[in-house]
PDB file of N, H, CA, C and O in Angstrom:
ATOM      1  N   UNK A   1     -36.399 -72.633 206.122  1.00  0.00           N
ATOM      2  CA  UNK A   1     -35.932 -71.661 205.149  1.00  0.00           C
ATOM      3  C   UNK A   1     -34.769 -72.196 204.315  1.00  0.00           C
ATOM      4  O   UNK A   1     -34.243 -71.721 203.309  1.00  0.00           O
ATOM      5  N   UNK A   2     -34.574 -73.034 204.829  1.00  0.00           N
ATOM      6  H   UNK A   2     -35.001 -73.420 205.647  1.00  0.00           H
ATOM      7  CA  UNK A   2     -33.176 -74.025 204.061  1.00  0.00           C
ATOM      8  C   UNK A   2     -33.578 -74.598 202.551  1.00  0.00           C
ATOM      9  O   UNK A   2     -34.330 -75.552 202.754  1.00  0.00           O
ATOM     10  N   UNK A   3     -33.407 -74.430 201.256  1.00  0.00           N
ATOM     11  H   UNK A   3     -32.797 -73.656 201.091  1.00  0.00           H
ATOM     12  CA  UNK A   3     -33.415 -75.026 199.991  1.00  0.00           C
ATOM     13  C   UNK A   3     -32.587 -75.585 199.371  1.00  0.00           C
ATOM     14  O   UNK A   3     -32.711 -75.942 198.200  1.00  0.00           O
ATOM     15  N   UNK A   4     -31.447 -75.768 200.199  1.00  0.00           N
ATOM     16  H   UNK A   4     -31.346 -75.477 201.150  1.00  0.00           H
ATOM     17  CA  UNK A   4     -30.937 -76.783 199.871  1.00  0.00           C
ATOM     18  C   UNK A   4     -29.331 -77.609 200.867  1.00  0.00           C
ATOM     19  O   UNK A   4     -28.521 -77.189 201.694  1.00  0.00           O
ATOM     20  N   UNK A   5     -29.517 -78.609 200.324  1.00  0.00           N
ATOM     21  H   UNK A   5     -30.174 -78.950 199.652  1.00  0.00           H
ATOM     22  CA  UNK A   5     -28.513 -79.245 201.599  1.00  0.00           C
ATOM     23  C   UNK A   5     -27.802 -80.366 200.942  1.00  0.00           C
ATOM     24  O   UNK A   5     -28.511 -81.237 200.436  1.00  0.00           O
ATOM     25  N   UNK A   6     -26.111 -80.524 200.844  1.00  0.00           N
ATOM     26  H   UNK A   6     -25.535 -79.817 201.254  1.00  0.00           H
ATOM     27  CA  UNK A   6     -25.647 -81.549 201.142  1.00  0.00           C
ATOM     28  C   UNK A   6     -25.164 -82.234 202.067  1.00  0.00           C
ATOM     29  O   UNK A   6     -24.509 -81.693 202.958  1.00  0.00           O
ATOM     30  N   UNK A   7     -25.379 -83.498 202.041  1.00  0.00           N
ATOM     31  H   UNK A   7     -25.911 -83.938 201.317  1.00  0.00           H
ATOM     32  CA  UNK A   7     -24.315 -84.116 203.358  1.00  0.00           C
ATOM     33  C   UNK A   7     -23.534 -85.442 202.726  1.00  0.00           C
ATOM     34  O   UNK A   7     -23.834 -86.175 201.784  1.00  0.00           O
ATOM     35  N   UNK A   8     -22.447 -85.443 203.608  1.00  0.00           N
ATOM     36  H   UNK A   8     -22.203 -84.848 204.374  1.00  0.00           H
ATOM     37  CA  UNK A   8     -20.936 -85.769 203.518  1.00  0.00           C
ATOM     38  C   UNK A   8     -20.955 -86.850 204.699  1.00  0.00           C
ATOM     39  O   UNK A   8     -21.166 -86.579 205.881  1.00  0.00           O
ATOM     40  N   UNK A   9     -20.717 -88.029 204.213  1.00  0.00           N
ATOM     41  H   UNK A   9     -20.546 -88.249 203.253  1.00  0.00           H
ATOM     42  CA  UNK A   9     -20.451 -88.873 205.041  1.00  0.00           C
ATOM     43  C   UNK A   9     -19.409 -90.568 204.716  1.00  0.00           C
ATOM     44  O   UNK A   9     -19.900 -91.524 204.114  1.00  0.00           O
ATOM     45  N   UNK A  10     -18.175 -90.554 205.200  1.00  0.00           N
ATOM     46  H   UNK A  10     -17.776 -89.778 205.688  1.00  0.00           H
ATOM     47  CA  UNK A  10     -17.350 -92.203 205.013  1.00  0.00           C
ATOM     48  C   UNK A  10     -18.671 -93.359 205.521  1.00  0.00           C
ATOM     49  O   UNK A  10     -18.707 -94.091 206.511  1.00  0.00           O
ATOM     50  N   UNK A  11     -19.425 -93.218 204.692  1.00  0.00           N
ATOM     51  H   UNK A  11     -19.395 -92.624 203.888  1.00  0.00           H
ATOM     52  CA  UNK A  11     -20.303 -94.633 205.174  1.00  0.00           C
ATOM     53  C   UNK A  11     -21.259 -95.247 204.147  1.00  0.00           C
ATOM     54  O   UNK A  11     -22.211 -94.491 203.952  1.00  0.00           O
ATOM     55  N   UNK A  12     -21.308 -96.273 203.494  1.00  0.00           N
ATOM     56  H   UNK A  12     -20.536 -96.888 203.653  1.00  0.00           H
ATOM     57  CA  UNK A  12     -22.560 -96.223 202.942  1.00  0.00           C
ATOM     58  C   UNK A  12     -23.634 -95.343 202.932  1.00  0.00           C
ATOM     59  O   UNK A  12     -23.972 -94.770 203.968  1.00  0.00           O
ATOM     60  N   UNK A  13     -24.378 -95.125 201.561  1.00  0.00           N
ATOM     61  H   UNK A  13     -24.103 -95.591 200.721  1.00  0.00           H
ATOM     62  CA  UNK A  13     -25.648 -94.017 201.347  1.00  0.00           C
ATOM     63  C   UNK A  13     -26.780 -94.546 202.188  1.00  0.00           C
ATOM     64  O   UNK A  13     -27.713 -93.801 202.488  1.00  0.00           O
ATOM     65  N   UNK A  14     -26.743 -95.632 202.529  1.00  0.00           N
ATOM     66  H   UNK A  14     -25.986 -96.238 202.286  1.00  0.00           H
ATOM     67  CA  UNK A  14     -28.547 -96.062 203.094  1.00  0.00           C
ATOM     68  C   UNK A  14     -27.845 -96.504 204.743  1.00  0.00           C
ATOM     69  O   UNK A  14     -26.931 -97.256 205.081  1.00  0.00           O
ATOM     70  N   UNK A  15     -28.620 -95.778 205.358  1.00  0.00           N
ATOM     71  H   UNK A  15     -29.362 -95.167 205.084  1.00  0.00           H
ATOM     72  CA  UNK A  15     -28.975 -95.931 206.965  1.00  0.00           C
ATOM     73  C   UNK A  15     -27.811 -94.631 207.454  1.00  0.00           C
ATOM     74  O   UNK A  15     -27.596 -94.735 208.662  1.00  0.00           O
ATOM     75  N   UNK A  16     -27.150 -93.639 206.914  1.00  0.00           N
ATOM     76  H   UNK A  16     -27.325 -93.555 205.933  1.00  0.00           H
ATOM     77  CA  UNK A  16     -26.724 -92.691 207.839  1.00  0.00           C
ATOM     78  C   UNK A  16     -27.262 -91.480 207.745  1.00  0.00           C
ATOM     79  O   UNK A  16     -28.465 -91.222 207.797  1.00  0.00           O
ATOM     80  N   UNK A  17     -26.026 -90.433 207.551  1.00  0.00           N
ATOM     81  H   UNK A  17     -25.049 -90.642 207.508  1.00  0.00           H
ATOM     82  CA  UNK A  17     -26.619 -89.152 208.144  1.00  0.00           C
ATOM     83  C   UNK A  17     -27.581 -88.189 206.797  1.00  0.00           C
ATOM     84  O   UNK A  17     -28.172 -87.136 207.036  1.00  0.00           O
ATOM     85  N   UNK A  18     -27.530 -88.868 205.418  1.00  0.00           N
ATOM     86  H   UNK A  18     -27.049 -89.723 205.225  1.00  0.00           H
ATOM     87  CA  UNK A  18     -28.168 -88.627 204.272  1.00  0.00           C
ATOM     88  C   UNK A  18     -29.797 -89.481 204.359  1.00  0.00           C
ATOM     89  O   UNK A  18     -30.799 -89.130 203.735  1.00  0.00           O
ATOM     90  N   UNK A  19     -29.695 -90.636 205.287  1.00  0.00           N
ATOM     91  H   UNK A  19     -28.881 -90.920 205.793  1.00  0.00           H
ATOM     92  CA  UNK A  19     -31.235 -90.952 205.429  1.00  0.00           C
ATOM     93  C   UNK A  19     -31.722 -90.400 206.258  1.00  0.00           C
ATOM     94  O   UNK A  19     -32.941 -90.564 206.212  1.00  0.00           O
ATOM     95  N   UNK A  20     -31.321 -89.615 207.275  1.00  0.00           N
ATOM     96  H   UNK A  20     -30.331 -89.482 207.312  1.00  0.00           H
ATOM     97  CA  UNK A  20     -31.774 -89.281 208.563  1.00  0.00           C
ATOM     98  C   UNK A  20     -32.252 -87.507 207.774  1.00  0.00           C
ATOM     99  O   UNK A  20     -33.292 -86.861 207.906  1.00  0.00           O
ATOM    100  N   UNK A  21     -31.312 -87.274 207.184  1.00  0.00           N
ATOM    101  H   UNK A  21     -30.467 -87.799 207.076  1.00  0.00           H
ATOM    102  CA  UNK A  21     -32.011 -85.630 206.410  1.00  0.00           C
ATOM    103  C   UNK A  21     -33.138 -85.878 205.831  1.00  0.00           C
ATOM    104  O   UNK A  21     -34.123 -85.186 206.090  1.00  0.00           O
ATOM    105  N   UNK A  22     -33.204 -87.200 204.695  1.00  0.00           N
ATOM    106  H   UNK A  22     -32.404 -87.762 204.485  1.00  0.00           H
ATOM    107  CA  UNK A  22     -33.964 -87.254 203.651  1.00  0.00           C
ATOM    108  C   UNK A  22     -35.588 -87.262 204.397  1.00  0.00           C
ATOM    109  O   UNK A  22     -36.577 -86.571 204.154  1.00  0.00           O
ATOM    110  N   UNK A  23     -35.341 -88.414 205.437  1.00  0.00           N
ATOM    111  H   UNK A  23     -34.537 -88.976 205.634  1.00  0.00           H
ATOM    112  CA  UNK A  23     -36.496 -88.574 206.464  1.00  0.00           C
ATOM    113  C   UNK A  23     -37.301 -87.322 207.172  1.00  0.00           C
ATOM    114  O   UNK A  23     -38.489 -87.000 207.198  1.00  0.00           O
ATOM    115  N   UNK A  24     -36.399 -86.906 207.592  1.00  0.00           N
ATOM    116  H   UNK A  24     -35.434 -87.167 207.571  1.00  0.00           H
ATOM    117  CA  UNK A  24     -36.525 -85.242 208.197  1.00  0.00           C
ATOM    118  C   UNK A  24     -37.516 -84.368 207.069  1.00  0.00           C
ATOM    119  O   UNK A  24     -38.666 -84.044 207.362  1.00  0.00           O
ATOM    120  N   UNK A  25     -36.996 -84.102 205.982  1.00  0.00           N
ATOM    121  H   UNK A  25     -36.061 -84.366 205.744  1.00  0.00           H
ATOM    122  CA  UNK A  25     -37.366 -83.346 205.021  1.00  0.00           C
ATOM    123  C   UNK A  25     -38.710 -83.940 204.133  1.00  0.00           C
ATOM    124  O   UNK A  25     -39.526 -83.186 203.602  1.00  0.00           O
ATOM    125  N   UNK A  26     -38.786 -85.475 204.073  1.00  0.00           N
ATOM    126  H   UNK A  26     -38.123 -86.088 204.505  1.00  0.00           H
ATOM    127  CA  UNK A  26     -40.019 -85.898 203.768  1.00  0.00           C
ATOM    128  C   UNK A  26     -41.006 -85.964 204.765  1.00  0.00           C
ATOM    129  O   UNK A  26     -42.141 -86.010 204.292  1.00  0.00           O
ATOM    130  N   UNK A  27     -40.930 -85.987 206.286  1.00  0.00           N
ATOM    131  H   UNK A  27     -40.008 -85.949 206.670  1.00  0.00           H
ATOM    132  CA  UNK A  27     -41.779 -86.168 206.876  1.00  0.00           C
ATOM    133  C   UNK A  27     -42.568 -84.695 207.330  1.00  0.00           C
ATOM    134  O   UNK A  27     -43.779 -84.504 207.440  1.00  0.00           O
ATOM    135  N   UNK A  28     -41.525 -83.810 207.533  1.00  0.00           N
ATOM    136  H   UNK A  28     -40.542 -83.966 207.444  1.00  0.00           H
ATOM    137  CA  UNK A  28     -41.689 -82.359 207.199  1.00  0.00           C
ATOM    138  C   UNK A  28     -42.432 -81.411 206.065  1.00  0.00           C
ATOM    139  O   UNK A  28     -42.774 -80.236 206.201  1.00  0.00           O
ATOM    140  N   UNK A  29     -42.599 -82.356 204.783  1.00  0.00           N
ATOM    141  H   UNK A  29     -42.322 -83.310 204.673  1.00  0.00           H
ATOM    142  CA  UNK A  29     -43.354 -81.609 204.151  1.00  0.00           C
ATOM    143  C   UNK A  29     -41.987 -80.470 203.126  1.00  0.00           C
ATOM    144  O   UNK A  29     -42.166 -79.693 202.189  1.00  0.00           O
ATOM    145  N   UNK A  30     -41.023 -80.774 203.684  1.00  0.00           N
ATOM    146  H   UNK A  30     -40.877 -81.406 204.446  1.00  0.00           H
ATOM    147  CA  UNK A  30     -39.959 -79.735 203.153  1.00  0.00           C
ATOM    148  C   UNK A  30     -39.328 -79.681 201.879  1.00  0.00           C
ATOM    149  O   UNK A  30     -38.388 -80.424 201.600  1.00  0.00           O
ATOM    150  N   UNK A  31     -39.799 -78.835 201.088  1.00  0.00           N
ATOM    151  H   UNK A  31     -40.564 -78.231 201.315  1.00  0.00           H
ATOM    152  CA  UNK A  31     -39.181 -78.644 199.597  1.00  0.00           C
ATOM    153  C   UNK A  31     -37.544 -78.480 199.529  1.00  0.00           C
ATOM    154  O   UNK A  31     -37.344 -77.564 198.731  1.00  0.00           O
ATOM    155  N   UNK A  32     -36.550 -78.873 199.922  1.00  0.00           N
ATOM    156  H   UNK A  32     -36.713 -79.617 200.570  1.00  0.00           H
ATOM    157  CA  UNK A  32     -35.333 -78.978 199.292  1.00  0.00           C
ATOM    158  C   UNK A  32     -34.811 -79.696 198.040  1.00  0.00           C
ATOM    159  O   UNK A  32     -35.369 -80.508 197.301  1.00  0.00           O
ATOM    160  N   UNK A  33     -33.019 -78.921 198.000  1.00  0.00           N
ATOM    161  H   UNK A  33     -32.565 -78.262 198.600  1.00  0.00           H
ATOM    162  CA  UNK A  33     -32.725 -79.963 196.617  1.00  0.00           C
ATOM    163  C   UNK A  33     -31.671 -80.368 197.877  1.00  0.00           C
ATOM    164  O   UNK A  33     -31.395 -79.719 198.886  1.00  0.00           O
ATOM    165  N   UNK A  34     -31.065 -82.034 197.314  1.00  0.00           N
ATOM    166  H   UNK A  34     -31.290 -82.561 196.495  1.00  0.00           H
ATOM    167  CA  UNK A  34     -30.288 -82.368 198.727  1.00  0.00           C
ATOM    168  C   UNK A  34     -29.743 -83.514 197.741  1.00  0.00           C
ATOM    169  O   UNK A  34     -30.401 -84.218 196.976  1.00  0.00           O
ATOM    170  N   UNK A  35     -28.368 -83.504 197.972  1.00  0.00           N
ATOM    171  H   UNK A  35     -27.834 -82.932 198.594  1.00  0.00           H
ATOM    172  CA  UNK A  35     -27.327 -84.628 197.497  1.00  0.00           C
ATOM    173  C   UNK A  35     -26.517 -84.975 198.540  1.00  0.00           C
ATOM    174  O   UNK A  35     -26.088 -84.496 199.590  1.00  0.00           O
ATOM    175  N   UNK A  36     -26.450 -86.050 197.839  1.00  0.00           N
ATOM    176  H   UNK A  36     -26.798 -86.439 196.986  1.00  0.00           H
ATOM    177  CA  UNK A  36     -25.776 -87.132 199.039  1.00  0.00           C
ATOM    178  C   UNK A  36     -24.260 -87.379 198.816  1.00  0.00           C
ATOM    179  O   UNK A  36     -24.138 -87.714 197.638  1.00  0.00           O
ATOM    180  N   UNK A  37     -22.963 -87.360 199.477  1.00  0.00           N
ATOM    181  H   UNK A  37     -23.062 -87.088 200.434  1.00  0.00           H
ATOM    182  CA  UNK A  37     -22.074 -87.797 199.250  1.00  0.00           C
ATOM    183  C   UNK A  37     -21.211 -89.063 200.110  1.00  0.00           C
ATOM    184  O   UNK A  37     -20.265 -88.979 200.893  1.00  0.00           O
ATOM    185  N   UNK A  38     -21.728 -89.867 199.764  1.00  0.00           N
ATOM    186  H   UNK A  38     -22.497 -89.936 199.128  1.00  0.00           H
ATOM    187  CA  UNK A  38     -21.353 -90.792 200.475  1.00  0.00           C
ATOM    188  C   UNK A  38     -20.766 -92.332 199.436  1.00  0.00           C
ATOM    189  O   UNK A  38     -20.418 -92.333 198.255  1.00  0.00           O
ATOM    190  N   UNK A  39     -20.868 -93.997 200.813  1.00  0.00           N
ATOM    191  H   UNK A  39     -21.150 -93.996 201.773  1.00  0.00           H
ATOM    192  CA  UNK A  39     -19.688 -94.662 199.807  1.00  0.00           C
ATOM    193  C   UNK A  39     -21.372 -95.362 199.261  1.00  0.00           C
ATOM    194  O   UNK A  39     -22.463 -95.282 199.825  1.00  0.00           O
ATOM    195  N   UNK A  40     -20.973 -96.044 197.932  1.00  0.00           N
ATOM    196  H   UNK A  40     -20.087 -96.109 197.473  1.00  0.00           H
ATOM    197  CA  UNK A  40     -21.727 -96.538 197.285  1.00  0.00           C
ATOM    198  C   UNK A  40     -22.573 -97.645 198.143  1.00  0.00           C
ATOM    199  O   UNK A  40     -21.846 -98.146 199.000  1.00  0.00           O
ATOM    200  N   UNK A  41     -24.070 -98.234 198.157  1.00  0.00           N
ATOM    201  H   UNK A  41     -24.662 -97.827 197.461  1.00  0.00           H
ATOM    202  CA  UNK A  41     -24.417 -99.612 199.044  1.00  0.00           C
ATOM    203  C   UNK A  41     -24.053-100.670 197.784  1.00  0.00           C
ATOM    204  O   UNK A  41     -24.783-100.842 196.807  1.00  0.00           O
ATOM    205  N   UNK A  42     -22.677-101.388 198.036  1.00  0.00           N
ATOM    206  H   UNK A  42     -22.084-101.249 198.829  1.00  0.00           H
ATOM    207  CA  UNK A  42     -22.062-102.385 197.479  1.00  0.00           C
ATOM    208  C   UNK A  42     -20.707-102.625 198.193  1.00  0.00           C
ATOM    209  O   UNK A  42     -20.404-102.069 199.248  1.00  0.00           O
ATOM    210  N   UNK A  43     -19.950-103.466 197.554  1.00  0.00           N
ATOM    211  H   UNK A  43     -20.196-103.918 196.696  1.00  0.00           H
ATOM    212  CA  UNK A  43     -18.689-104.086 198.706  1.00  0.00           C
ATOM    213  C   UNK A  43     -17.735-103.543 197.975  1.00  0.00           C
ATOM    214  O   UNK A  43     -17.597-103.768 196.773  1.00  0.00           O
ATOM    215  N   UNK A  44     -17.209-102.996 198.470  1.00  0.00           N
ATOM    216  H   UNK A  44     -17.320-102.814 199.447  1.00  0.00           H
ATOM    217  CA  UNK A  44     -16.177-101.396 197.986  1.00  0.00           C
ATOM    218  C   UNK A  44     -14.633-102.036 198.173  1.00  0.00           C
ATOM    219  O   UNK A  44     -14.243-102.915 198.941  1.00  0.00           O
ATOM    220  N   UNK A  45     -14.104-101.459 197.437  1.00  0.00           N
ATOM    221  H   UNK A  45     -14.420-100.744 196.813  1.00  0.00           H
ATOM    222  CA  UNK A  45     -12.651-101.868 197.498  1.00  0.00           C
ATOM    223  C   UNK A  45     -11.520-101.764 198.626  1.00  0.00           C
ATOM    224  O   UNK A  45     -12.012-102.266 199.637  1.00  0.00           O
ATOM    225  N   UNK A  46     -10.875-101.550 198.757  1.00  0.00           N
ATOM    226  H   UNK A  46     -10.475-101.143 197.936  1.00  0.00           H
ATOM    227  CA  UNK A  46      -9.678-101.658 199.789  1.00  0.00           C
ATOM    228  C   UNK A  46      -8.558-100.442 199.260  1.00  0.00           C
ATOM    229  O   UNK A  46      -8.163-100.466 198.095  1.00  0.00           O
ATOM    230  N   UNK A  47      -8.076 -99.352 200.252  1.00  0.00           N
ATOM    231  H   UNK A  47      -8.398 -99.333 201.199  1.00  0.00           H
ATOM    232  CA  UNK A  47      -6.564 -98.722 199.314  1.00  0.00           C
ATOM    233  C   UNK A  47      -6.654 -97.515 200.459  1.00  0.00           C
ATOM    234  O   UNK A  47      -7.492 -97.378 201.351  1.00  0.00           O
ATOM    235  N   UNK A  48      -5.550 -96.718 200.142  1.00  0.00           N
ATOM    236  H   UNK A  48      -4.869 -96.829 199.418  1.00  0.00           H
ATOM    237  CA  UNK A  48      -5.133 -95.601 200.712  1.00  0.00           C
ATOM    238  C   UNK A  48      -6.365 -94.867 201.487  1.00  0.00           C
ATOM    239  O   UNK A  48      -7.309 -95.552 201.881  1.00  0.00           O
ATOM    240  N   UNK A  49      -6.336 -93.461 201.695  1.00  0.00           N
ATOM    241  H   UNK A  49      -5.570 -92.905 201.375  1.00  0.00           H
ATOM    242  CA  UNK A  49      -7.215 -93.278 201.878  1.00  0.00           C
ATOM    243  C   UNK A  49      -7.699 -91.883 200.795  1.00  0.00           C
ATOM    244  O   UNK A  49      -8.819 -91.497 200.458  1.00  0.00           O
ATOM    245  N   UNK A  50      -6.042 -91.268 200.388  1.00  0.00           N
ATOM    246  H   UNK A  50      -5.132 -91.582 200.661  1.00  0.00           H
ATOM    247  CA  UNK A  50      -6.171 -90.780 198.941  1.00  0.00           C
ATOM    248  C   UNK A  50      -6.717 -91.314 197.580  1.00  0.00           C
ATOM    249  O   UNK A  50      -7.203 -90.661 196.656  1.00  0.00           O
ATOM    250  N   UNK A  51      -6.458 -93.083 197.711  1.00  0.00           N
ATOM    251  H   UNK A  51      -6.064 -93.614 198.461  1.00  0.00           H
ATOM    252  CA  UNK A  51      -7.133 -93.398 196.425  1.00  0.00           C
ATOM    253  C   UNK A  51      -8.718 -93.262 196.559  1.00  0.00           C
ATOM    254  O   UNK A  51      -9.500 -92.762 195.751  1.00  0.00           O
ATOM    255  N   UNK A  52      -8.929 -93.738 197.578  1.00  0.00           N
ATOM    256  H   UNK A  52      -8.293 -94.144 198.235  1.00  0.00           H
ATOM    257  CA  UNK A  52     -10.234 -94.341 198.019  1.00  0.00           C
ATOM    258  C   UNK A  52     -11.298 -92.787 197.732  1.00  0.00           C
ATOM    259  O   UNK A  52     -12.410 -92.712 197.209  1.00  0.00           O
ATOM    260  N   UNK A  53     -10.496 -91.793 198.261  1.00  0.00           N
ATOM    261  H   UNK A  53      -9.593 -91.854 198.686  1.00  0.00           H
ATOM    262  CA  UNK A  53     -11.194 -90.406 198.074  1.00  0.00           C
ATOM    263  C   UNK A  53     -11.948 -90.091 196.377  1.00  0.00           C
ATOM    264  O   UNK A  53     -12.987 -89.946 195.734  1.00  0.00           O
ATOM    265  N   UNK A  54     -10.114 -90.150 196.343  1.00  0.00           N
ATOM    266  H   UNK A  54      -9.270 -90.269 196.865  1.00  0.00           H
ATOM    267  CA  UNK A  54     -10.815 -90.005 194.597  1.00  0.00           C
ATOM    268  C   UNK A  54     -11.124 -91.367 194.112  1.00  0.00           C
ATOM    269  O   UNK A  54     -10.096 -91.440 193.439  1.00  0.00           O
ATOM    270  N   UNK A  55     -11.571 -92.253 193.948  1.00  0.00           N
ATOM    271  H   UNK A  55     -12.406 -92.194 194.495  1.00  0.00           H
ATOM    272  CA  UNK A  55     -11.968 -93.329 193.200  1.00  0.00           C
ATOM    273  C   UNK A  55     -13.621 -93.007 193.176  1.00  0.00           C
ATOM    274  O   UNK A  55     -14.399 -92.933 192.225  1.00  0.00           O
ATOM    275  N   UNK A  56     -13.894 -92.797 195.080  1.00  0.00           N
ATOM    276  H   UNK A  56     -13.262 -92.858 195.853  1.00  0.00           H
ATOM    277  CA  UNK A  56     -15.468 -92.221 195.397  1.00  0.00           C
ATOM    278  C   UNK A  56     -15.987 -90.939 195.117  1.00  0.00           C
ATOM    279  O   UNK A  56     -17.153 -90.563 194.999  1.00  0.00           O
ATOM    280  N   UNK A  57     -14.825 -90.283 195.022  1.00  0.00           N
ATOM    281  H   UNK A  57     -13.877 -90.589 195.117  1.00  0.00           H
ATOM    282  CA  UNK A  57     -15.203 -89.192 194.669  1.00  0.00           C
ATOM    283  C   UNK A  57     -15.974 -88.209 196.067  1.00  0.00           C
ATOM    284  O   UNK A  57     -17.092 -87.709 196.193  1.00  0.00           O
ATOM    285  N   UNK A  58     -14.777 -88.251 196.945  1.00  0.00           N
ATOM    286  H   UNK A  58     -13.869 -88.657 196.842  1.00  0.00           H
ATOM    287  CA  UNK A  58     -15.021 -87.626 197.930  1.00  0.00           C
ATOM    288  C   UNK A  58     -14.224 -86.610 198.692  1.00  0.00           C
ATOM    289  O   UNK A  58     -14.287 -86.264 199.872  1.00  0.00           O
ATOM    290  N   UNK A  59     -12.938 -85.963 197.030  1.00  0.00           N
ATOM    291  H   UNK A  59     -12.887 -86.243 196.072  1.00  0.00           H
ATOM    292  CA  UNK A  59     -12.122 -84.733 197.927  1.00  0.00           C
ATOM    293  C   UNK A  59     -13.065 -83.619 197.913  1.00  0.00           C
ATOM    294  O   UNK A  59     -14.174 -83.564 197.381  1.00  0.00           O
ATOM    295  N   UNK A  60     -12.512 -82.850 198.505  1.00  0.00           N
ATOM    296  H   UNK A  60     -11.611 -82.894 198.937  1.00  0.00           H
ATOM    297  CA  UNK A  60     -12.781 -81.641 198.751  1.00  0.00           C
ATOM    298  C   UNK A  60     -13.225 -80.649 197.323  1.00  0.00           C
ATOM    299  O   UNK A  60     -13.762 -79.543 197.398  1.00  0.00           O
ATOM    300  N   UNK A  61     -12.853 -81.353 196.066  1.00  0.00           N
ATOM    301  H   UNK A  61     -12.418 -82.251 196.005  1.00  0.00           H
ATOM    302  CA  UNK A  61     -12.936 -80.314 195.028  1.00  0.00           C
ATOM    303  C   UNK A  61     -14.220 -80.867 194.560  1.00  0.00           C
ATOM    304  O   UNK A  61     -15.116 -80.027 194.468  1.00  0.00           O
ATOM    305  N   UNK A  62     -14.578 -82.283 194.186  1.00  0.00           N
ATOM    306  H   UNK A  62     -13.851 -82.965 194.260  1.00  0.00           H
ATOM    307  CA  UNK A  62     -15.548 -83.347 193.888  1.00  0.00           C
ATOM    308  C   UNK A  62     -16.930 -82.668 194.862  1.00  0.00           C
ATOM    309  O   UNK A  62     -17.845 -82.081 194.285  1.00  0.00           O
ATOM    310  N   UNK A  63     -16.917 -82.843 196.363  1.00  0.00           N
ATOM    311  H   UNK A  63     -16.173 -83.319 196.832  1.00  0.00           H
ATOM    312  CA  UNK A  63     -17.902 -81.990 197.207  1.00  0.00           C
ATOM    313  C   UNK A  63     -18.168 -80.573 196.716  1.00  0.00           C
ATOM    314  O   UNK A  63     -19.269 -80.076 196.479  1.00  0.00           O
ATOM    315  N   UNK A  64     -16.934 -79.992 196.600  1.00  0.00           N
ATOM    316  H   UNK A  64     -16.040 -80.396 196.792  1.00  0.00           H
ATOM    317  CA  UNK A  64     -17.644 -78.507 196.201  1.00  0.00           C
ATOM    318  C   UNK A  64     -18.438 -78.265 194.922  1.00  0.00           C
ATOM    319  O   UNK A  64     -19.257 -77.369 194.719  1.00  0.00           O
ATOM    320  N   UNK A  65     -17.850 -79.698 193.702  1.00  0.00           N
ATOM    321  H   UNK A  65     -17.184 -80.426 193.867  1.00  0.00           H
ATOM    322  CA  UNK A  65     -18.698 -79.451 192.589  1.00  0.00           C
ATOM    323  C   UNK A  65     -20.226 -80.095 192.620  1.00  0.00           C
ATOM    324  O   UNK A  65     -21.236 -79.747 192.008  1.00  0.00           O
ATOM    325  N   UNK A  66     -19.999 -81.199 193.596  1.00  0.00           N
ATOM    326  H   UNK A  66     -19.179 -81.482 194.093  1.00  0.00           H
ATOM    327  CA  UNK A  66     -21.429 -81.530 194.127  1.00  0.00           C
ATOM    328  C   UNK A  66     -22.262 -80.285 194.855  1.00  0.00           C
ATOM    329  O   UNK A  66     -23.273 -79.871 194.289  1.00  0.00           O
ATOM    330  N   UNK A  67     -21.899 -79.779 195.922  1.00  0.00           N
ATOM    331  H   UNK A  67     -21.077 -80.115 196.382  1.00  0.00           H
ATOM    332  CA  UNK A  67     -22.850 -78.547 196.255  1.00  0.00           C
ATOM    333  C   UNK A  67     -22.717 -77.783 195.253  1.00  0.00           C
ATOM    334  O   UNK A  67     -23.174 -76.718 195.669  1.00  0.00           O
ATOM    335  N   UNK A  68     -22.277 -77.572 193.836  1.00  0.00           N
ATOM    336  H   UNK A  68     -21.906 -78.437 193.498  1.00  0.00           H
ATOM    337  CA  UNK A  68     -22.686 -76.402 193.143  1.00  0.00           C
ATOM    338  C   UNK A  68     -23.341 -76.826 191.940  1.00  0.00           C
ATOM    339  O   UNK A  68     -23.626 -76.025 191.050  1.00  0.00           O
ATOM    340  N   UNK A  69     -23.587 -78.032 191.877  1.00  0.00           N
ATOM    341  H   UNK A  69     -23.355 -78.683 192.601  1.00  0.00           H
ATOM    342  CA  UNK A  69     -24.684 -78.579 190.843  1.00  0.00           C
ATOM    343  C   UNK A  69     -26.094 -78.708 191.435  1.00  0.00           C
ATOM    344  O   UNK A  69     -26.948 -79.317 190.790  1.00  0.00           O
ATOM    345  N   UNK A  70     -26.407 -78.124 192.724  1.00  0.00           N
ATOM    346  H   UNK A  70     -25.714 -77.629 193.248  1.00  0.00           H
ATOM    347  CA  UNK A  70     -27.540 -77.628 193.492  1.00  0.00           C
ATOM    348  C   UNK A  70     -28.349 -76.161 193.143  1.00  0.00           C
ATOM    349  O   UNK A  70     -29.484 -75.742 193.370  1.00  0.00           O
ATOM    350  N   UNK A  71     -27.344 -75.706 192.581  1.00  0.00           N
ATOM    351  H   UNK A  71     -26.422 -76.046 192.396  1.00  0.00           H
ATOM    352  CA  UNK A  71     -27.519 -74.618 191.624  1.00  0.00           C
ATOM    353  C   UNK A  71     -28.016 -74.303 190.754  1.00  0.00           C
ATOM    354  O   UNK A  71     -28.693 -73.291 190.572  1.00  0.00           O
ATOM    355  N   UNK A  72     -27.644 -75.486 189.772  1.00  0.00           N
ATOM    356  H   UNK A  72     -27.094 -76.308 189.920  1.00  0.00           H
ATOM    357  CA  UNK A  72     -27.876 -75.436 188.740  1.00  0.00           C
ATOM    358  C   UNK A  72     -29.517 -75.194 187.979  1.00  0.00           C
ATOM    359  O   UNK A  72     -29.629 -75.157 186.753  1.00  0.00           O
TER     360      UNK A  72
END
């Protein structure tokens, strides 16, 4: 009954908890909309953990505008 889902994860997009949904939901047959927030698959920079948030784009305000472009 779920239509839609993000997930949130400090890890590269390919092999965590955004492939393990995507898998789920394709093997299932399951119509969702589903975004991923995670770190880019490339060799990522080094810094705080405030820069690093926003550079990836992973505060808390960035996520909420990601789950609400599910909406759209």
């Amino acid at each position: 009954r779920v239509k839609r889902v993000v997930t949130i994860e400090n890890h590269v997009v390919s092999g965590g908890l955004g492939s393990a949904v995507a898998e789920v939901a394709a093997r299932g047959g399951y119509a969702i909309r589903w975004k991923q927030v995670a770190l880019p698959d490339a060799f990522c920079v080094s810094g705080s953990i405030p820069y690093l948030t926003e550079l990836y784009k992973m505060r808390s305000g960035d996520i909420a505008e990601t789950a609400s472009s599910l909406f759209e």
